[in-house]
ROLOMI-251868 format. One line per field, with one value per residue (C-alpha): x, y, z. Coordinates in pm, 1 decimal, decimal comma. Layout:
BEGIN
x X / ...
y Y / ...
z Z / ...
This chain:
BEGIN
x 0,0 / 275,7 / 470,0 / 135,1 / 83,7 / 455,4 / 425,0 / 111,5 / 287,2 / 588,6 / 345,1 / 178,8 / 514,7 / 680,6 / 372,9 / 295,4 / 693,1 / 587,1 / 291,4 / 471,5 / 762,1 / 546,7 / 398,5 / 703,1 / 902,8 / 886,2 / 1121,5 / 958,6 / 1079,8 / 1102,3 / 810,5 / 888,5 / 1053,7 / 796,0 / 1060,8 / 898,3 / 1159,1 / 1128,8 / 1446,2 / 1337,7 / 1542,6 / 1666,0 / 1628,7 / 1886,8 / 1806,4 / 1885,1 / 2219,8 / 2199,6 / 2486,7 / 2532,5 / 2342,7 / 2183,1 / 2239,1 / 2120,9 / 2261,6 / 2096,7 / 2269,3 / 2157,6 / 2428,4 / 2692,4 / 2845,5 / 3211,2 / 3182,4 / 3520,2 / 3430,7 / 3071,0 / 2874,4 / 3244,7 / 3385,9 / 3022,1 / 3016,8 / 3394,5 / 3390,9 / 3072,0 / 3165,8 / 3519,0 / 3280,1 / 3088,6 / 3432,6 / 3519,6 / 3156,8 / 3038,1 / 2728,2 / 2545,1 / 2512,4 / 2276,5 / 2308,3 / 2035,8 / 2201,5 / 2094,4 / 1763,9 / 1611,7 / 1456,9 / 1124,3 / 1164,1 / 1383,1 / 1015,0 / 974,3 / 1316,5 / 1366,3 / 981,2 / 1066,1 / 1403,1 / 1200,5 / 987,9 / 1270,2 / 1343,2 / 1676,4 / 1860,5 / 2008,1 / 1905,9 / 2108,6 / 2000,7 / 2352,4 / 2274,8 / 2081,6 / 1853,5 / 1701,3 / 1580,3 / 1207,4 / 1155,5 / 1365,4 / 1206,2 / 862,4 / 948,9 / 1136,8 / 809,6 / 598,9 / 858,1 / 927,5 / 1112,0 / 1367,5 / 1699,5 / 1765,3 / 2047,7 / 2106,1 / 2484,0 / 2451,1 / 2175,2 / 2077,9 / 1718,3 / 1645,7 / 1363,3 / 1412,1 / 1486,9 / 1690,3 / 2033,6 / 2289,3 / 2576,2 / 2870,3 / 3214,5 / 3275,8 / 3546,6 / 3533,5 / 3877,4 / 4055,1 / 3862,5 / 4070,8 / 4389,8 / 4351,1 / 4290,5 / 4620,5 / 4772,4 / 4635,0 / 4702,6 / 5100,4 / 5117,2 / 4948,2 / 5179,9 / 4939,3 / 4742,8 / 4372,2 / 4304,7 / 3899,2 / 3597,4 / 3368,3 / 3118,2 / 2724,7 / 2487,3 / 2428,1 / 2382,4 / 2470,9 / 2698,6 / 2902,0 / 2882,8 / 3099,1 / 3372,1 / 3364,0 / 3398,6 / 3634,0 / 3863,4 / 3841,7 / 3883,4 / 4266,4 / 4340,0 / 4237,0 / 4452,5 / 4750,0 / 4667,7 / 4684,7 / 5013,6 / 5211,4 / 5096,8 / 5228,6 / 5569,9 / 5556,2 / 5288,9 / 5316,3 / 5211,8 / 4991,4 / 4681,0 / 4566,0 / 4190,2 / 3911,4 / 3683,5 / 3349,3 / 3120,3 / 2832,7 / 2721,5 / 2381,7 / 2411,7 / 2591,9 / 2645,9 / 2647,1 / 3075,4 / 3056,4 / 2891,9 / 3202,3 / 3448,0 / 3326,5 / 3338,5 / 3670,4 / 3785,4 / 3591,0 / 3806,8 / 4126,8 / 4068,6 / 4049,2 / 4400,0 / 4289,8 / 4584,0 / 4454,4 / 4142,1 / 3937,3 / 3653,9 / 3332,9 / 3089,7 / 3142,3 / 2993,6 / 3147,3 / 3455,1 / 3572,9 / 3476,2 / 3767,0 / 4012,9 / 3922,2 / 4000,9 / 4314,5 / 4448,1 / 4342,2 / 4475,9 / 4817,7 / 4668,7 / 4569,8 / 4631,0 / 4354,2 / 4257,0 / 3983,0 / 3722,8 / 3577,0 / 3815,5 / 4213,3 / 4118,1 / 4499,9 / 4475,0 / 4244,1 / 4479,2 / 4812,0 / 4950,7 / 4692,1 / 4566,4 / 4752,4 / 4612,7 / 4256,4 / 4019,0 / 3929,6 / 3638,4 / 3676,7 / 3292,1 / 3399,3 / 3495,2 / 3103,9 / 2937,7 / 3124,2 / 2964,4 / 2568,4 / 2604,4 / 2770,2 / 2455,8 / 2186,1 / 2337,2 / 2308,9 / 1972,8 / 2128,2 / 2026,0 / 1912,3 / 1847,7 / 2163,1 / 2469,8 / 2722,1 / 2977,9 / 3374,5 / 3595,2 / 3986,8 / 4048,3 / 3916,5 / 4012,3 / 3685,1 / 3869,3 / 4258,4 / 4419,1 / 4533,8 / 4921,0 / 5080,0 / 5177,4 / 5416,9 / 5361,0 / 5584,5 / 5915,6 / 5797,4 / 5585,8 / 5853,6 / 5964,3 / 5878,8 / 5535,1 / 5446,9 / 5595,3 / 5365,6 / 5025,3 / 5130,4 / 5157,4 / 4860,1 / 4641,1 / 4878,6 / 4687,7 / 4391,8 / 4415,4 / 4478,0 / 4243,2 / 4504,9 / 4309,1 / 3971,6 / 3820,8 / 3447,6 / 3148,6 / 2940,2 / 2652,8 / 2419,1 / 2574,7 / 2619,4 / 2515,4 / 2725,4 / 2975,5 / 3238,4 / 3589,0 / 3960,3 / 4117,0 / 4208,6 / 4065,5 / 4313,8
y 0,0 / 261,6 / 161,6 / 263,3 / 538,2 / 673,2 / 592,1 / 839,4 / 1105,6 / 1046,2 / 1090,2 / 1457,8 / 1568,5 / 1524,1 / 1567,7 / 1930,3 / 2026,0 / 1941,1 / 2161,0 / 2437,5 / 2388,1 / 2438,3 / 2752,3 / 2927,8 / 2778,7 / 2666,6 / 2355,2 / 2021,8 / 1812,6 / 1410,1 / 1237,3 / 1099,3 / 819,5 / 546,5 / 383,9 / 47,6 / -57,3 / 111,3 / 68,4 / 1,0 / 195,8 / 0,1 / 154,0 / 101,4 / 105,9 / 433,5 / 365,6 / 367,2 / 609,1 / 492,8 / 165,0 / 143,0 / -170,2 / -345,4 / -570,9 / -791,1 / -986,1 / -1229,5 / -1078,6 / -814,0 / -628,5 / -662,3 / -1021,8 / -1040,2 / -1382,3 / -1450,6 / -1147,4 / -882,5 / -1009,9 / -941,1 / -616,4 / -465,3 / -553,0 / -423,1 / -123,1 / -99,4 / -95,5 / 212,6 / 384,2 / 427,4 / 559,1 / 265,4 / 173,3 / 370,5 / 106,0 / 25,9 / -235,5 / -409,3 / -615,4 / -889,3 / -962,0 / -1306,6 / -1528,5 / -1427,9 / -1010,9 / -1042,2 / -1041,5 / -678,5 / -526,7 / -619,9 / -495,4 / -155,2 / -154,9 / -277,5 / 6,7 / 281,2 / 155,3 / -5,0 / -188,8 / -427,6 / -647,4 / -907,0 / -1154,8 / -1236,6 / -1616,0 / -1903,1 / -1939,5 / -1641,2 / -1844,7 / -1898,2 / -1514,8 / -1389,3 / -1581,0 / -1452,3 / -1086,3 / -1124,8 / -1270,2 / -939,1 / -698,3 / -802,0 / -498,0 / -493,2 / -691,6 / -955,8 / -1192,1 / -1426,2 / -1538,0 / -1961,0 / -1868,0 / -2201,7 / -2131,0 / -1856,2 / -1641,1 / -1376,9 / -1115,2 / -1326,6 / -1457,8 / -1618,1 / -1380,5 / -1659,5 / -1728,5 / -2085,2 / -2165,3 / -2586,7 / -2532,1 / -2346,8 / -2515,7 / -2845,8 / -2666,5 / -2613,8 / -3000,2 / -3067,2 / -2856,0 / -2950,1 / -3301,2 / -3207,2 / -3031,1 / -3307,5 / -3502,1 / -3671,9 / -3778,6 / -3643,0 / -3301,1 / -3193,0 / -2965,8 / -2781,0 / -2610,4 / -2478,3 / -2693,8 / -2979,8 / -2717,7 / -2746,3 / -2413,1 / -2580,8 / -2918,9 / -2797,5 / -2679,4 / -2953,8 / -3206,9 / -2983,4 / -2991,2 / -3359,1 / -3411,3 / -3232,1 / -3452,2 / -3738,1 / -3610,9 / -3591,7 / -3964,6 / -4096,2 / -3903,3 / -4030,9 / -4382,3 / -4387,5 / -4253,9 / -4491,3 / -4800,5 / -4819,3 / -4441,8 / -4383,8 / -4176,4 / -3880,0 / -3922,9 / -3658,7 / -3587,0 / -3357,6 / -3175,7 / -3000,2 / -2753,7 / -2666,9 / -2338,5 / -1966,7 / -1820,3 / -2039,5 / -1993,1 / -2240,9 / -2517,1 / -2452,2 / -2428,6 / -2812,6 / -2952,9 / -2855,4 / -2986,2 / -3316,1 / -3340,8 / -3230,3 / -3529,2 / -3717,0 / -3610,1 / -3317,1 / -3129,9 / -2918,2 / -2759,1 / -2606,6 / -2365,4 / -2287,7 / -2090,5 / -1787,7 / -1811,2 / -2162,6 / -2109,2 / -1867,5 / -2138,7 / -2321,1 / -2064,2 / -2003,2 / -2364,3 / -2444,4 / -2107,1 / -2236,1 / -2634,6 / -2522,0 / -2882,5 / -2796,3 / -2486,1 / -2363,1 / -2291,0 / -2026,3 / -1897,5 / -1572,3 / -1330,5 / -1372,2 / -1460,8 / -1434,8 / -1088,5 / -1230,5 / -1502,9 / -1467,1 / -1803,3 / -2044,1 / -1930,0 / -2047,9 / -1938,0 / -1910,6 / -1940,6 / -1583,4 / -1480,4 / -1190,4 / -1080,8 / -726,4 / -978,9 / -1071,5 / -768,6 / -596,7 / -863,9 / -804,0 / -444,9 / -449,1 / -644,6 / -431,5 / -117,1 / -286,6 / -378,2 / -782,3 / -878,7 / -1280,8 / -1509,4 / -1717,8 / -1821,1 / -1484,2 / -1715,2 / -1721,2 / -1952,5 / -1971,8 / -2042,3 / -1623,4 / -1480,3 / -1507,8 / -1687,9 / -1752,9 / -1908,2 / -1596,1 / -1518,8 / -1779,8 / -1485,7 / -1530,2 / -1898,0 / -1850,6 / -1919,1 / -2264,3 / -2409,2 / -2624,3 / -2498,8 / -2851,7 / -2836,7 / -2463,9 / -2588,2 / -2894,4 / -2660,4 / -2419,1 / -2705,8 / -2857,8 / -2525,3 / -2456,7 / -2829,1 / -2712,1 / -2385,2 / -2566,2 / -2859,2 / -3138,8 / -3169,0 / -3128,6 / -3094,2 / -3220,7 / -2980,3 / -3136,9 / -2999,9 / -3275,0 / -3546,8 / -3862,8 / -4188,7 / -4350,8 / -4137,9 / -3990,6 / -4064,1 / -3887,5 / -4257,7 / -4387,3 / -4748,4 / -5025,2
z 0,0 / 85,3 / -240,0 / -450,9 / -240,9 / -314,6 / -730,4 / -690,7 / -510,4 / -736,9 / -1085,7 / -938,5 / -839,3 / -1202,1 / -1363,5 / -1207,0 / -1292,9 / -1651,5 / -1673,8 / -1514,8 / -1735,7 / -2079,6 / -1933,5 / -1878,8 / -2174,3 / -2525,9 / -2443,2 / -2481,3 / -2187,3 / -2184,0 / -2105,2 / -1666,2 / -1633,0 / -1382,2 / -1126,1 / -1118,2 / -821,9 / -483,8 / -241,3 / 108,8 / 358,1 / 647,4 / 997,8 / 1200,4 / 1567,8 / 1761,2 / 1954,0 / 2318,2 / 2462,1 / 2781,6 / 2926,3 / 3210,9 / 3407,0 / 3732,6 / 3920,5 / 4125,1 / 4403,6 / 4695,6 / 4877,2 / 5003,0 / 4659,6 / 4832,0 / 4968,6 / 4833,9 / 4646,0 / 4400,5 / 4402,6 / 4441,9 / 4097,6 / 3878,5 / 4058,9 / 4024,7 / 3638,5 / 3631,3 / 3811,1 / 3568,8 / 3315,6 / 3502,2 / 3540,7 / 3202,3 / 3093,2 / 2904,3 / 3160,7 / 3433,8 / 3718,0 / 3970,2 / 4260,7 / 4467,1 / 4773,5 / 4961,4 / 4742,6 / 4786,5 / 4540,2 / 4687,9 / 4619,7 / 4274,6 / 4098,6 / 4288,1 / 4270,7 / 3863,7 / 3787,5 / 3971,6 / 3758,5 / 3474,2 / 3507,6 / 3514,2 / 3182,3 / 3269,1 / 2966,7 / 3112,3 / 3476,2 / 3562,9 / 3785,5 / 3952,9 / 4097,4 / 3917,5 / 4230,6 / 4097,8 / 3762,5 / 3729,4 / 3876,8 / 3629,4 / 3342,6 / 3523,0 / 3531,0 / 3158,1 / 3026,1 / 3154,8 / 3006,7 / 2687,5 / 2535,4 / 2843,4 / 2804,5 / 3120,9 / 3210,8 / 3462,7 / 3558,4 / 3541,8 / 3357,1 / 3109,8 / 3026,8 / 2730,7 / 2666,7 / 2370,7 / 2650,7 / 2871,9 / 2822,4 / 3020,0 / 3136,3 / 3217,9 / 3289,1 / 3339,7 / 3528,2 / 3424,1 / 3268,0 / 3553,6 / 3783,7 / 3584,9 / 3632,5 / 4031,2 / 4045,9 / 3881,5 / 4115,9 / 4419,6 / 4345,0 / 4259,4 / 4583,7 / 4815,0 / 5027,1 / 5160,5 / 4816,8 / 4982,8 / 4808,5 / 4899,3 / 4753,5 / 4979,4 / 4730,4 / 4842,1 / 4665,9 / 4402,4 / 4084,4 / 3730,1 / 3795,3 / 4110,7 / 3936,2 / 3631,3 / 3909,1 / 4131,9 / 3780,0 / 3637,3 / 3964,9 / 3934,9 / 3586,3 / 3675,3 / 3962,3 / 3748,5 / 3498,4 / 3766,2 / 3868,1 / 3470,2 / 3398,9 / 3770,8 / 3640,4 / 3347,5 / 3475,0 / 3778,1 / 3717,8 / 4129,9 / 4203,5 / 4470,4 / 4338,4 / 4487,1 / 4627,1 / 4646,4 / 4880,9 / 4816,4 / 5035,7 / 4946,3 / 5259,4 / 5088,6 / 5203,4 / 5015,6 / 5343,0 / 5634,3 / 5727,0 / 6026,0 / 5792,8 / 5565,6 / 5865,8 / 5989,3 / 5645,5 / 5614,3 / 5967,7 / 5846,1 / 5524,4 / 5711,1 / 5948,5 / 5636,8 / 5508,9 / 5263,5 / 5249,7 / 4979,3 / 4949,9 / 4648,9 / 4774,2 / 4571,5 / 4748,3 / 4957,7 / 5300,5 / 5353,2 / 5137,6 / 5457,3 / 5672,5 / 5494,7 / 5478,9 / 5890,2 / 5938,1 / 5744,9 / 5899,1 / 6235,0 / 6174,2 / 5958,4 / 5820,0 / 5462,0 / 5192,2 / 5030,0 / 4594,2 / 4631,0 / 4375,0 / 4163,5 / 4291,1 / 4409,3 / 4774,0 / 4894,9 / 5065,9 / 5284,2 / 5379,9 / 5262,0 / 5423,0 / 5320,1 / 4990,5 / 4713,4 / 4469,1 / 4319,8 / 4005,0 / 3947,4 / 3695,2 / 3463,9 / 3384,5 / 3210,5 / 2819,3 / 2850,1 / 2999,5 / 2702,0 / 2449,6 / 2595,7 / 2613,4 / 2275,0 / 2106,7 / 2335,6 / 2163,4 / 1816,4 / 1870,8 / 1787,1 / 2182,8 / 2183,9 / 2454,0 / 2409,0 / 2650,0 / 2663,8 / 2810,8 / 2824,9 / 2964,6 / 3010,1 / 2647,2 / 2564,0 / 2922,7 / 3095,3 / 3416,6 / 3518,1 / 3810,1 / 4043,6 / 4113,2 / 4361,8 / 4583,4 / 4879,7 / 4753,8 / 4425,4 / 4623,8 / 4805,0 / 4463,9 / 4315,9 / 3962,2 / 3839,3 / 3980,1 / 3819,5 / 3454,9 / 3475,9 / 3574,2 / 3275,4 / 3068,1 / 3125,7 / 3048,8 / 2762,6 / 2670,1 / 2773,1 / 2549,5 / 2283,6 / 2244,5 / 2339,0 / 2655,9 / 2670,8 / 3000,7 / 3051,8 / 3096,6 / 3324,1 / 3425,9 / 3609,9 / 3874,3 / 3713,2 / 3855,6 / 4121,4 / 4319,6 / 4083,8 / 4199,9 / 4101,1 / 4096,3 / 3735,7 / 3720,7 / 3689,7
């Protein structure tokens, strides 16, 4: 209909030029020329300037572990003018559907819902307000509006097991994580998947190695640090000399413990956790979030948003194993060639570390089979 509409207009236009020509002039003009092929201009959407961004968190912004590394790359982010930020602490499950509507409402462009406990609320909320962009960090259900925002950490999480199990004298390295998720389940297989590694490679240079066992506790709590401090004694009086944290509240229920015992060292999680505890953390599996904020914020301002996985991983910088600190000098040189090694492997697809998000049947185990 507008194409018709436009031929008309076009015909009066040229055909009213004509009339006026011969009145003012002997010249004959050409008879118009009918364009029978309208190009269709393509609207590009208007760019946003400067996103604004929520964050949404279960708990403290500087807990100095989960919700501290979202919110400092988010925040870097903020610093050099490329987001306006927003941050909502301590927000349960229950109140996300509030907090994100009254964001929603503001017209934010981005809401991230910064734990995957907050999942069917944020696909609730997402499905009311269609036109606003939402994320969810572990995120692994889509809607057109809502995307996962990830970094996972399977790979480094691979590379702390290999260490841990190089450093163990006495071959017992443990986990202490929060609960039975798909997000903690790719660290906790990952971790194992490098100990396993360690196992395969001492038998093969020595058919009579003694393996290095794991040992795995799930606290089913974020917060609870006293749930985390007696799962760690419990693994300690199990032999776990090293110990790979992967929740926050508990995680400095480990650290509190090993400092306490001088029994095990400790491989913490999302942020370098050795300032906290110079002589027990080793070293840790940070995240980098700022690589996949950039990549959402990038497609909200193209107007190319989709409800996919943003994720990155240690083969495109989206998490690294920290510094070794005041560790450096007591890590044998040996030991810290073999780690690099192995995620030099890792980086480029000689070893391929599994991504395991459900717990498999039967109790998984670091032991290689005879």
């Amino acid at each position: 209909m507008k194409t018709t509409a436009c031929k008309h207009g076009l015909w009066i236009l040229v055909v009213s030029l004509s009339l006026l020509t011969a009145a003012c002039s002997s010249i004959v003009t050409p008879p118009p020329q009918v364009i029978e092929k309208i190009v269709p201009v393509t609207v590009t959407p208007k760019p946003i300037a400067v996103p604004k961004v929520a964050l949404i968190m279960n708990g403290k912004r500087n807990d100095q572990s989960w919700n501290q590394y979202m919110a400092d790359d988010l925040q870097k982010l903020a610093d050099k003018g490329k987001a306006q930020v927003s941050y909502a602490e301590d927000v349960s499950p229950a109140d996300y559907e509030r907090v994100a509507g009254d964001y929603a409402t503001q017209k934010y462009d981005l809401i991230i819902a910064h734990t995957e406990d907050y999942t069917e609320a944020a696909l609730k909320v997402a499905k009311q307000y269609p036109d606003i962009h939402f994320a969810i960090t572990g995120g692994s259900r889509f809607l057109p509006n809502l995307a996962g925002l990830n970094t996972w950490d399977h790979q480094s999480s691979a590379a702390a097991g290999y260490l841990a199990a190089l450093l163990s004298k006495t071959k017992t390295v443990g986990i202490v994580g929060a609960f039975s998720y798909p997000t903690q389940l790719v660290e906790h297989e990952g971790f194992k998947f490098g100990v396993f590694t360690a196992n395969q490679e001492a038998l093969q240079a020595d058919k009579n190695a003694k393996q290095v066992h794991c040992v795995e506790t799930f606290t089913n709590t974020w917060s609870d640090t006293a749930l985390g401090y007696e799962a760690a004694k419990a693994q300690m009086d199990q032999g776990a000399d090293v110990i790979y944290i992967t929740a926050s509240g508990p995680g400095f229920g480990v650290i509190q413990a090993a400092e306490e015992s001088k029994k095990a060292r400790v491989i913490g999680s999302f942020v370098d956790m050795n300032s906290f505890a110079p002589d027990v953390v080793v070293t840790s599996s940070e995240r980098h979030a700022e690589l996949p904020l950039e990549a959402i914020l990038a497609d909200i301002q193209a107007g190319t948003f989709t409800g996919k996985d943003y994720s990155f991983d240690l083969t495109n910088g989206g998490v690294a194993l920290s510094p070794y600190h005041g560790f450096d000098a007591q890590i044998p040189q040996d030991v810290k060639s073999e780690v690099e090694q192995f995620k030099e492997k890792v980086l480029t697809g000689q070893v391929r570390v599994p991504f395991v998000t459900a717990k498999l049947g039967g109790e998984t185990v670091c032991e290689v089979k005879p």
